[in-house]
PASEBA-1860 file (N, C-alpha, C; in nm, 3 decimals):
! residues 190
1> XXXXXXXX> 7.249/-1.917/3.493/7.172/-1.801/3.456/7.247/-1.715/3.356 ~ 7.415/-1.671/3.378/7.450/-1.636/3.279/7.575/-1.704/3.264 ~ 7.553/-1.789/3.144/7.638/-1.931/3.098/7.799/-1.819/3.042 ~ 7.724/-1.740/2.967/7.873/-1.623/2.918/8.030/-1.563/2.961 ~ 7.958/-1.567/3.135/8.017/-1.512/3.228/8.102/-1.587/3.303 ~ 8.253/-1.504/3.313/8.346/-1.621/3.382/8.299/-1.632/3.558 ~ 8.321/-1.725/3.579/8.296/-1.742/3.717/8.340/-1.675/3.857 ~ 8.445/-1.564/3.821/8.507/-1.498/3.912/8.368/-1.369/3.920
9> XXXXXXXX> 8.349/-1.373/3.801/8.218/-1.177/3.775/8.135/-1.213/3.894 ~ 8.155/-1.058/3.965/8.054/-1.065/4.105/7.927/-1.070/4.084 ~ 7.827/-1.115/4.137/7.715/-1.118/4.109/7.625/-1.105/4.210 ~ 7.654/-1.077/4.348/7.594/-1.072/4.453/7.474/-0.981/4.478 ~ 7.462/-0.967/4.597/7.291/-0.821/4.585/7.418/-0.689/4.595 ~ 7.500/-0.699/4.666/7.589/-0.580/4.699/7.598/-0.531/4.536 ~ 7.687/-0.628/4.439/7.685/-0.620/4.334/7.625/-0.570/4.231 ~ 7.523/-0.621/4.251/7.382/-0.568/4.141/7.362/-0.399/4.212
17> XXXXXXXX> 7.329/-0.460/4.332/7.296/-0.272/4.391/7.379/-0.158/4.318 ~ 7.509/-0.190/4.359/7.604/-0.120/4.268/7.657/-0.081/4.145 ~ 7.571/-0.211/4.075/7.582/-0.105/3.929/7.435/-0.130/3.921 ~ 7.329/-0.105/3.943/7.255/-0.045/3.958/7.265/0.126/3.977 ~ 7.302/0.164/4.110/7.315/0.277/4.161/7.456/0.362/4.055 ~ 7.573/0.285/4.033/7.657/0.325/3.899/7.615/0.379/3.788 ~ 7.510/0.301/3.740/7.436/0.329/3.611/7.348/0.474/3.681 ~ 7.274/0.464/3.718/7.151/0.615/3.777/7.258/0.699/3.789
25> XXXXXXXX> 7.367/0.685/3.860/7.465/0.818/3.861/7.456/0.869/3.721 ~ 7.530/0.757/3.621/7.558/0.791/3.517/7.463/0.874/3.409 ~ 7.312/0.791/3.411/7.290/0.858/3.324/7.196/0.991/3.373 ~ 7.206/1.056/3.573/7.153/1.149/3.589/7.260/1.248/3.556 ~ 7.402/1.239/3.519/7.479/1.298/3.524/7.488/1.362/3.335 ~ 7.436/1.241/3.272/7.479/1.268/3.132/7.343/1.386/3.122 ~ 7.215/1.326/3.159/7.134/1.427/3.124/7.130/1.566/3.202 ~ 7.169/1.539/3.314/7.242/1.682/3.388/7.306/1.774/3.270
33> XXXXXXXX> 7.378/1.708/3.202/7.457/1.766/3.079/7.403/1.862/2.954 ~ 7.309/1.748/2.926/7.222/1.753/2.798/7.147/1.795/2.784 ~ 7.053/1.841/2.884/6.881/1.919/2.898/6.935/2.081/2.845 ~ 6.866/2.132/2.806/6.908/2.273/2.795/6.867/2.352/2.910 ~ 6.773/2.360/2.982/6.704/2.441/3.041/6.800/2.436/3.212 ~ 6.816/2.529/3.275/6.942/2.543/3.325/6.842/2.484/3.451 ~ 6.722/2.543/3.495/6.654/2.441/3.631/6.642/2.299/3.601 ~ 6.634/2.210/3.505/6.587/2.104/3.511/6.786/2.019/3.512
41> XXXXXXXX> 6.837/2.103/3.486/7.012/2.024/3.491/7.040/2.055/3.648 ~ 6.986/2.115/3.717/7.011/2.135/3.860/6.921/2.016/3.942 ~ 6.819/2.026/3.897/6.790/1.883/3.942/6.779/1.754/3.910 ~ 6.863/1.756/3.776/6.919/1.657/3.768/7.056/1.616/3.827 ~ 7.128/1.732/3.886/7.257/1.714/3.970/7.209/1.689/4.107 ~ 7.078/1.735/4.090/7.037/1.661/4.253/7.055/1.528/4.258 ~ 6.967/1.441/4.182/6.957/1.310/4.123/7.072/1.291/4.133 ~ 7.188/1.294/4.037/7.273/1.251/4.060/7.379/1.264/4.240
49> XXXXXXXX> 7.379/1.374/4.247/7.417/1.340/4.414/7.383/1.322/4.462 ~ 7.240/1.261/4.497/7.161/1.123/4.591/7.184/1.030/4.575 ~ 7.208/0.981/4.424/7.269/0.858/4.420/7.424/0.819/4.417 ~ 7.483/0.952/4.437/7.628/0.937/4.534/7.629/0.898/4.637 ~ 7.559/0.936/4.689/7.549/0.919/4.832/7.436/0.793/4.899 ~ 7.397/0.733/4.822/7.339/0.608/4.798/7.444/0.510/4.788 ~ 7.561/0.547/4.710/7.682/0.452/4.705/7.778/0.420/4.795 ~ 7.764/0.533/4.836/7.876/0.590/4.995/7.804/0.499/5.136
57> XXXXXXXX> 7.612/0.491/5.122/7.554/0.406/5.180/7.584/0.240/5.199 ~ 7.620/0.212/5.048/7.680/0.107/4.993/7.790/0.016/5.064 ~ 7.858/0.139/5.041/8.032/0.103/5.104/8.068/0.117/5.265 ~ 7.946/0.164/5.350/7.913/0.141/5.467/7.974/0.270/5.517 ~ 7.989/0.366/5.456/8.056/0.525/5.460/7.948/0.609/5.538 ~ 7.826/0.557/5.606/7.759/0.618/5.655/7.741/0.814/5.709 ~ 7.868/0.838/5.743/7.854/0.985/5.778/7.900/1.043/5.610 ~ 7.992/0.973/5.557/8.032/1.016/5.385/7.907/1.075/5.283
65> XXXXXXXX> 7.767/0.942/5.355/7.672/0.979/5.258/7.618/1.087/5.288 ~ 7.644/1.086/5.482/7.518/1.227/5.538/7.595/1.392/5.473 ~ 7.714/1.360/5.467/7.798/1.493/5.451/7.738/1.526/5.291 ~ 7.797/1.396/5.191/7.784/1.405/5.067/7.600/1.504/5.038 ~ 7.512/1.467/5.149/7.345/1.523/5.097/7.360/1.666/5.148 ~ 7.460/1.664/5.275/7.429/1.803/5.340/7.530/1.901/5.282 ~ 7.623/1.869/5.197/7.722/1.976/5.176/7.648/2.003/4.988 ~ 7.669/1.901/4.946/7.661/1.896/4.810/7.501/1.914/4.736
73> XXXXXXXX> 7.412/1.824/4.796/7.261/1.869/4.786/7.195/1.976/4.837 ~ 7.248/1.975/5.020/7.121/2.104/5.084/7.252/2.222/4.996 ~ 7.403/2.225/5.016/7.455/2.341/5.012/7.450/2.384/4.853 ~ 7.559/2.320/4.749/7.569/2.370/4.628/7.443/2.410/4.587 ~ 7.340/2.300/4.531/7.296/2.256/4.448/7.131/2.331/4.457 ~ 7.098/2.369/4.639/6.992/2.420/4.647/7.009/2.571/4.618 ~ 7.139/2.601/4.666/7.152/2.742/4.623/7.161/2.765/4.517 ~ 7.169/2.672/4.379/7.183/2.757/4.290/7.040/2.689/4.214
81> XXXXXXXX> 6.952/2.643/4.252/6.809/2.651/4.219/6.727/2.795/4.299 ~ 6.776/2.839/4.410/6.684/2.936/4.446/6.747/3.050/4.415 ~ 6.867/3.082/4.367/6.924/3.212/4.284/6.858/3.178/4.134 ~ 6.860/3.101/4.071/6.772/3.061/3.920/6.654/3.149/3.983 ~ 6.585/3.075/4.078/6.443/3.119/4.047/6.387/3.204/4.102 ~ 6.488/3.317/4.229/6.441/3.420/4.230/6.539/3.510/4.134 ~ 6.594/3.493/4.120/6.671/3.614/3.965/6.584/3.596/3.837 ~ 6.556/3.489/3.804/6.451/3.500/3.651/6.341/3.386/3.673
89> XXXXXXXX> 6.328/3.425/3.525/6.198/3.395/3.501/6.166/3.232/3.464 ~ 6.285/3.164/3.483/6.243/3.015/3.405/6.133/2.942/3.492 ~ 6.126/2.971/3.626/6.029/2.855/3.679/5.890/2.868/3.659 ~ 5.847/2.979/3.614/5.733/3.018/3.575/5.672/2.918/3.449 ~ 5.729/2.930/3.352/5.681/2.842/3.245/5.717/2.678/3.226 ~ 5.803/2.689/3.307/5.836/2.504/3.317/5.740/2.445/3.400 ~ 5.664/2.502/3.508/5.638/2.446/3.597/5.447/2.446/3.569 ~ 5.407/2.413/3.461/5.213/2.474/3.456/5.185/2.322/3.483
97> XXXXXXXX> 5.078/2.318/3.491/4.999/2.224/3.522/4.944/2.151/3.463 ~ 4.970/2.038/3.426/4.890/1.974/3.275/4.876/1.805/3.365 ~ 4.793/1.740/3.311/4.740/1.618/3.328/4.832/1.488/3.312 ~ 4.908/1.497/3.202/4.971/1.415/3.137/5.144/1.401/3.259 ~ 5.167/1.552/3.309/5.274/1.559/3.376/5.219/1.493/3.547 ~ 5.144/1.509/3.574/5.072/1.452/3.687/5.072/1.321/3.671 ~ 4.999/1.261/3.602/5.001/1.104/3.573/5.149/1.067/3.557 ~ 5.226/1.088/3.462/5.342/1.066/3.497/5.418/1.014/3.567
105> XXXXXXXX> 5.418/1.141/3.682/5.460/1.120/3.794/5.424/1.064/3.897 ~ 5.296/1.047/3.851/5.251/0.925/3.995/5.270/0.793/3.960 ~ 5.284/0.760/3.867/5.322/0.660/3.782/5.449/0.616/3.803 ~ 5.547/0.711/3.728/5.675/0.719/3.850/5.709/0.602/3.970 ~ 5.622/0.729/4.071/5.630/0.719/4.221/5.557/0.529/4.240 ~ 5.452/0.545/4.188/5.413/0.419/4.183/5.528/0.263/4.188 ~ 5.590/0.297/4.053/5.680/0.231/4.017/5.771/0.246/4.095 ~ 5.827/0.387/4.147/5.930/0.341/4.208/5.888/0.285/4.350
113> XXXXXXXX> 5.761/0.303/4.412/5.758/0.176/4.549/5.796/0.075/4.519 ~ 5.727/0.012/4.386/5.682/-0.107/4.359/5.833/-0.207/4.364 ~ 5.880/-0.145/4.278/6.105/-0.200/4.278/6.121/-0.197/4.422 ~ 6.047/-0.077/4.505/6.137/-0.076/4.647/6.149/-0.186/4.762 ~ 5.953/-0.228/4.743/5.934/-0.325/4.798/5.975/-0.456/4.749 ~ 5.892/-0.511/4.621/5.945/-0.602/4.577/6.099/-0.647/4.516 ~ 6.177/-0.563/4.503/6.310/-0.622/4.513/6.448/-0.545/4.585 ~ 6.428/-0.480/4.632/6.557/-0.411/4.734/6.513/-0.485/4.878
121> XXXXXXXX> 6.392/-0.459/4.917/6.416/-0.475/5.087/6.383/-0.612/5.058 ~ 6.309/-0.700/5.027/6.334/-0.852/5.037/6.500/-0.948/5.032 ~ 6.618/-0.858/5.010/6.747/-0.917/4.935/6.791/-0.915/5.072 ~ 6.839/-1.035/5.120/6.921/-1.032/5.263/7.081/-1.006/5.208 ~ 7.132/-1.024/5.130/7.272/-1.001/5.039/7.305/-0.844/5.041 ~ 7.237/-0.781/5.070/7.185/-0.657/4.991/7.263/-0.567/5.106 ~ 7.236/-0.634/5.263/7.248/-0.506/5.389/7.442/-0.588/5.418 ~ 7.461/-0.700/5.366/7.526/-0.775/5.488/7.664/-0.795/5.368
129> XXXXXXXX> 7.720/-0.681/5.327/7.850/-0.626/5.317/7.956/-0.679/5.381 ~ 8.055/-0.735/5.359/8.147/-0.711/5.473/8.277/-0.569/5.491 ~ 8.327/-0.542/5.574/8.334/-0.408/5.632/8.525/-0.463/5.644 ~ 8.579/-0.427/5.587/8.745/-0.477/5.597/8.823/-0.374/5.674 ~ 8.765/-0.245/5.728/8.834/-0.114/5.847/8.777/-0.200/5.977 ~ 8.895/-0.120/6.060/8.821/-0.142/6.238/8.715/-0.139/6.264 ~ 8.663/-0.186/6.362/8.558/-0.152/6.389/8.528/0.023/6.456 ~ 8.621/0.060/6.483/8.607/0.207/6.513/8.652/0.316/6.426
137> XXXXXXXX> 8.700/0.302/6.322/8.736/0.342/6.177/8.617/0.453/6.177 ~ 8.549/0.448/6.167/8.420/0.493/6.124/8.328/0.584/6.250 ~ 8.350/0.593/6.352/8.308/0.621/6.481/8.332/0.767/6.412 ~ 8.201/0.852/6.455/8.192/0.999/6.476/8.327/1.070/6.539 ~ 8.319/1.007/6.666/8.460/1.073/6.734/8.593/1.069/6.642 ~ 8.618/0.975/6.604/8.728/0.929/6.518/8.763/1.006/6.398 ~ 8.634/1.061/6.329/8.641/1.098/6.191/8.644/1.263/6.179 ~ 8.572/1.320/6.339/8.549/1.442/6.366/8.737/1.460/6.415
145> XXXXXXXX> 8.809/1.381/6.478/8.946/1.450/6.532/8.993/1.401/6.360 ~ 8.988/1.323/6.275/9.047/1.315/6.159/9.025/1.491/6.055 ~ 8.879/1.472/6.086/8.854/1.569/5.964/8.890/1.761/6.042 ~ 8.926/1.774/6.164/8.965/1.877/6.186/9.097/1.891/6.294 ~ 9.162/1.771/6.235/9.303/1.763/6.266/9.404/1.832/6.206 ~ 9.535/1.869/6.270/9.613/1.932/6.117/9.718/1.893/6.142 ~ 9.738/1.777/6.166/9.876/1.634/6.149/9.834/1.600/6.067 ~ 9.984/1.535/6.043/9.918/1.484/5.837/9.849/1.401/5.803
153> XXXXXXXX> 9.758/1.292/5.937/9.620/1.270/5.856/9.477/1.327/5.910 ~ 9.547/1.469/5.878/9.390/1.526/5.904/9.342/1.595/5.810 ~ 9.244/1.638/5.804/9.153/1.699/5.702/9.091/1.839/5.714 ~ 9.195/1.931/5.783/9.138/2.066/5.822/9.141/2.182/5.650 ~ 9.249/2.091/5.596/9.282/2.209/5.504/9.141/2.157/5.397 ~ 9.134/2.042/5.335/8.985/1.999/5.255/8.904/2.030/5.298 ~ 8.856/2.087/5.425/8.714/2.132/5.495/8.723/2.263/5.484 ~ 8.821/2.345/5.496/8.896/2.471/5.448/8.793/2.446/5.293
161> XXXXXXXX> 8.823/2.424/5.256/8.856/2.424/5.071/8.717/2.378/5.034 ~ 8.617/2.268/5.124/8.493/2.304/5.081/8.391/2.408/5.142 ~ 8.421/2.493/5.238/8.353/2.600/5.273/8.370/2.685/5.166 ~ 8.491/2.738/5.122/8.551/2.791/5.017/8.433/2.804/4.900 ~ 8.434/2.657/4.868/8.354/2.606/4.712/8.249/2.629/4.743 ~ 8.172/2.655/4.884/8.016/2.649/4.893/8.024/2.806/4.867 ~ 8.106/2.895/4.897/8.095/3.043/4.873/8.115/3.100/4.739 ~ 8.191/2.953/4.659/8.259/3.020/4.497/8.109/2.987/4.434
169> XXXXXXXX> 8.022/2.907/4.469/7.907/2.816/4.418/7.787/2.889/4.461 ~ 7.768/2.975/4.500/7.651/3.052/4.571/7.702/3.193/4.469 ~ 7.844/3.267/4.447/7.830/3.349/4.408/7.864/3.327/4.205 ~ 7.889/3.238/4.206/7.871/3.158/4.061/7.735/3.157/4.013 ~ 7.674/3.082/4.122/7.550/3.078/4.088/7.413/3.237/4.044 ~ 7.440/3.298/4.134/7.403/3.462/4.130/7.463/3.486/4.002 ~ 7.597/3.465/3.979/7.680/3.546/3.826/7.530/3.474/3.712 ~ 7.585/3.365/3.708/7.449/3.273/3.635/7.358/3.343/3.623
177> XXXXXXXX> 7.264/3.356/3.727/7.158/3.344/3.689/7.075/3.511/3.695 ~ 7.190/3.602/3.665/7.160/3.717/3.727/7.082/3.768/3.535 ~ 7.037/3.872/3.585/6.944/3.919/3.441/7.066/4.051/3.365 ~ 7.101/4.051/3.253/7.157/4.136/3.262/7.093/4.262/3.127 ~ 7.120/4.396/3.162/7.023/4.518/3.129/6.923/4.474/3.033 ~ 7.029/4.394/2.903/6.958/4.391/2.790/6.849/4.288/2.818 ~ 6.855/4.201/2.848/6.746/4.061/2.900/6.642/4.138/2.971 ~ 6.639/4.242/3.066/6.521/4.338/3.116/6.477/4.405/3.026
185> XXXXXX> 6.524/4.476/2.925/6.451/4.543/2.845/6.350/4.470/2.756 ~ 6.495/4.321/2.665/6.361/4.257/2.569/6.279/4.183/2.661 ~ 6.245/4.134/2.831/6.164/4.084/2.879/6.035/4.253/2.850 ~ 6.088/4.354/2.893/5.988/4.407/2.878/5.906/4.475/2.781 ~ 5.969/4.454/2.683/5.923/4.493/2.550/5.795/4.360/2.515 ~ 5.792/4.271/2.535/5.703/4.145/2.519/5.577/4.234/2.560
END
């Protein structure tokens, strides 16, 4: 199938999944970058940290991915969409209603069942990883005395340090998106 390729290049479903899911990071991250409009780069950092945590799914990191949605998606990322959009005015005009954006998106959604069914859940390659930690490596109990341990392999001071970032990221976000005198006046001069 590909004559080019030396025979060691992985090619498995794990494989493909993974740069699959590599690539969507990448390019939700570049356009995260590139959009101008400061709500539509926030959810494009959503995008992109779902499919972090799609990878973390990958690597059989199971609580990695739940933390990665609940710290980084519900915490950063929602707070600084609902400081955007109750401090100003952008969601108002991004968000009207037109025909063409509807179709779209069901179109989209369409498409994306269509990949879901027909080629992710049919791949038996796809779930059956192999797993090279203990089998208890990974156990809730295990990871909960790791991550709020404070012998040197624990993780009290990094859990320290992302409560921290969820408070620098909430009041970052407010700095952002706050209106300042002059932006009230020429809003109200319109």
């Amino acid at each position: 199938m590909f004559p080019d390729l030396p025979l060691s290049f992985p090619m498995g479903g794990m494989d493909i999944a993974f740069y699959v899911v590599a690539f969507v990071i990448l390019m939700t991250a570049v356009c995260c970058v590139a959009v101008k409009n400061i709500l539509q780069s926030a959810v494009f950092l959503i995008f992109s940290f779902v499919t972090t945590a799609i990878l973390y799914m990958l690597m059989h990191a199971e609580f990695i991915a739940l933390a990665q949605v609940m710290v980084y998606v519900g915490g950063v990322v929602i707070f600084v969409v609902f400081t955007i959009l109750l401090t100003s005015h952008l969601g108002e005009d991004a968000f009207t209603t037109k025909m063409p954006r509807i179709f779209t998106a069901f179109a989209l959604s369409i498409a994306f069942v269509f990949v879901m069914v027909k080629c992710v859940l049919p791949t038996p390659d796809l779930a059956s990883g192999i797993v090279n930690s203990p089998a208890d490596y990974s156990s809730l109990q295990n990871f909960a005395l790791r991550l709020l341990g404070n012998d040197p392999n624990g993780f009290i001071i990094p859990f320290e340090i992302v409560s921290v970032l969820l408070l620098m990221t909430l009041i970052c976000a407010i700095t952002v998106a706050r209106r300042t005198k002059e932006d009230a006046e020429e809003e109200a001069s319109k």
